[in-house]
ZALOFI-20723 format. One record per residue (C-alpha): residue in three letters; residue number from 1; x, y, z. Coordinates in nm, 4 decimals, always signed. Layout:
BEGIN
PT  residuo  num        c1        c2        c3
PT      Ala  NUM         X         Y         Z
...
//
This chain:
BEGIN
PT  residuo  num        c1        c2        c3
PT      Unk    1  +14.1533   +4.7399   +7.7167
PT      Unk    2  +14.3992   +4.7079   +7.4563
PT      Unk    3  +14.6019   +5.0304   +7.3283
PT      Unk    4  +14.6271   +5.0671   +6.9872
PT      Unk    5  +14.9979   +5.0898   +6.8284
PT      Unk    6  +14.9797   +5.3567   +6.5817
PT      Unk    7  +15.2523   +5.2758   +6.3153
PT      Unk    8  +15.4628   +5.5321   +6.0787
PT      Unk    9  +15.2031   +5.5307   +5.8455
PT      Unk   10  +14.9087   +5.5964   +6.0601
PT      Unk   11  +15.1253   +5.8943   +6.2621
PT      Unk   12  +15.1895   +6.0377   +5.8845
PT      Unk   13  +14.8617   +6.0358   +5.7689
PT      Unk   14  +14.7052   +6.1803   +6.0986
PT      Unk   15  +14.9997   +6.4789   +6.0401
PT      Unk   16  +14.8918   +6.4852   +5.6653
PT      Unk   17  +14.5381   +6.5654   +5.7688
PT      Unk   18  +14.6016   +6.8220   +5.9728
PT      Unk   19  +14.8451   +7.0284   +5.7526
PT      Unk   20  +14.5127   +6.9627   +5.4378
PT      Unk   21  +14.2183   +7.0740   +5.6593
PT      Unk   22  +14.4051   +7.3863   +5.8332
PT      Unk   23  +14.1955   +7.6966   +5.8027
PT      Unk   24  +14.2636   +8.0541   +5.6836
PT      Unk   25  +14.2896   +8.3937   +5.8678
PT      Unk   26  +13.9971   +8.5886   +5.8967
PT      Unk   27  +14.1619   +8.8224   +5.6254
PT      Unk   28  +14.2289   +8.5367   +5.3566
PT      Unk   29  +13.8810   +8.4727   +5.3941
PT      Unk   30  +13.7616   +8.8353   +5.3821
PT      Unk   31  +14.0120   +8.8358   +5.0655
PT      Unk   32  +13.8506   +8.5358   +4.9121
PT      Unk   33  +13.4796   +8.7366   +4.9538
PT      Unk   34  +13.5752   +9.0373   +4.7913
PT      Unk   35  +13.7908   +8.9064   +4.4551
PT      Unk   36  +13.4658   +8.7006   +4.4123
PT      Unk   37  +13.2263   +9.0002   +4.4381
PT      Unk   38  +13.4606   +9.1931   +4.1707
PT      Unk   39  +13.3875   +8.8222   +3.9624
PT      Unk   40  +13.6975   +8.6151   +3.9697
PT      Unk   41  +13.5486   +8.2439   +3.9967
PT      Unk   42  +13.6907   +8.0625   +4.2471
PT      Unk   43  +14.0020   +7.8598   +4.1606
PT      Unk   44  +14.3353   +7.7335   +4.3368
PT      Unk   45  +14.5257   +8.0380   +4.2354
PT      Unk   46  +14.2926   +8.2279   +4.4360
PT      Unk   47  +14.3107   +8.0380   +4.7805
PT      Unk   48  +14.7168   +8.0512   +4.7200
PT      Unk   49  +14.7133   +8.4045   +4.7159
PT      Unk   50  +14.4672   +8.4098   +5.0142
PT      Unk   51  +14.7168   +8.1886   +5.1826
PT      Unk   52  +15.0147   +8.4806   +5.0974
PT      Unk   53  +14.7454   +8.7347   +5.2499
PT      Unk   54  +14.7546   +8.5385   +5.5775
PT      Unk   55  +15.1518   +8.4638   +5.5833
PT      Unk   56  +15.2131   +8.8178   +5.5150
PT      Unk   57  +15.3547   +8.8269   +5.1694
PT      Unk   58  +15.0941   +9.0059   +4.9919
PT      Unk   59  +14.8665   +9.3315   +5.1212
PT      Unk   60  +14.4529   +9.1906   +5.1595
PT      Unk   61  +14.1551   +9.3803   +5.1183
PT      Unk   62  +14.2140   +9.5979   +5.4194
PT      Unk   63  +14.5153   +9.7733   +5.1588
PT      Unk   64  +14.7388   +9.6863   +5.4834
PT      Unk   65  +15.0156   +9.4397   +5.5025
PT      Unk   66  +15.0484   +9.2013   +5.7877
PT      Unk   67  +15.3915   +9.2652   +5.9705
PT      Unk   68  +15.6627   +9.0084   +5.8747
PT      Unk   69  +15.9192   +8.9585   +6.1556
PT      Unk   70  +16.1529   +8.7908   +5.9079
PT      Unk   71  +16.5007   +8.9575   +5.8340
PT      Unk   72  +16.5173   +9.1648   +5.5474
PT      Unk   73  +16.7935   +9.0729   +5.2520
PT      Unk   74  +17.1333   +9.1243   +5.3844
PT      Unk   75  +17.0216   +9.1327   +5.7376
PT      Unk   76  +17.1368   +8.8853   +5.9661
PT      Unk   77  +16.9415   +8.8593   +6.2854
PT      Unk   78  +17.1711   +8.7486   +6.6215
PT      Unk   79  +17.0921   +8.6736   +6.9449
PT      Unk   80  +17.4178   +8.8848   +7.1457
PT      Unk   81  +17.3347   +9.1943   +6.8943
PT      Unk   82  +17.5624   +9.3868   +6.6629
PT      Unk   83  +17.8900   +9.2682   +6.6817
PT      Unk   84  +18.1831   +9.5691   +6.8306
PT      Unk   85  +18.3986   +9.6761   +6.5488
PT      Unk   86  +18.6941   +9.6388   +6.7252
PT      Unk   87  +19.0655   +9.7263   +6.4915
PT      Unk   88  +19.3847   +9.5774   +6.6531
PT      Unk   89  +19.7052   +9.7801   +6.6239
PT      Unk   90  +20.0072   +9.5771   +6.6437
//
């Protein structure tokens, strides 16, 4: 029984696969159904937006935006909190 070394290449293409064949949310999918009942054909500019639908970026069918936990603009996000606004006086 001899193992078989897997090389860069095959490790690469097995991650490759994966990240091609991953499958939407329910609600990209539900997004997908309904722009094609209103008659947009099916095209890559459609599953992209699906894809913004299930990262949060875009509101889906439901009218309701999945929650982003990502810091707003100008927000920095820090593990010990707000920082004490502390003024010497020498």
């Amino acid at each position: 029984m001899e193992k078989k070394r897997q090389t860069n290449e095959d490790i690469l293409r097995e991650f490759i696969r994966k990240i091609i064949y991953e499958k939407l949310c329910k609600r990209g999918y539900n997004y997908i159904a309904s722009r094609k009942r209103k008659g947009e054909k099916h095209n890559p500019f459609l599953t992209a937006r699906a894809v913004k639908v299930c990262k949060g970026q875009m509101r889906g069918t439901d009218k309701k935006q999945k929650k982003d936990f990502r810091p707003g603009k100008g927000k920095k996000r820090s593990a010990q909190g707000r920082k004490p606004n502390i003024v010497k006086n020498d």
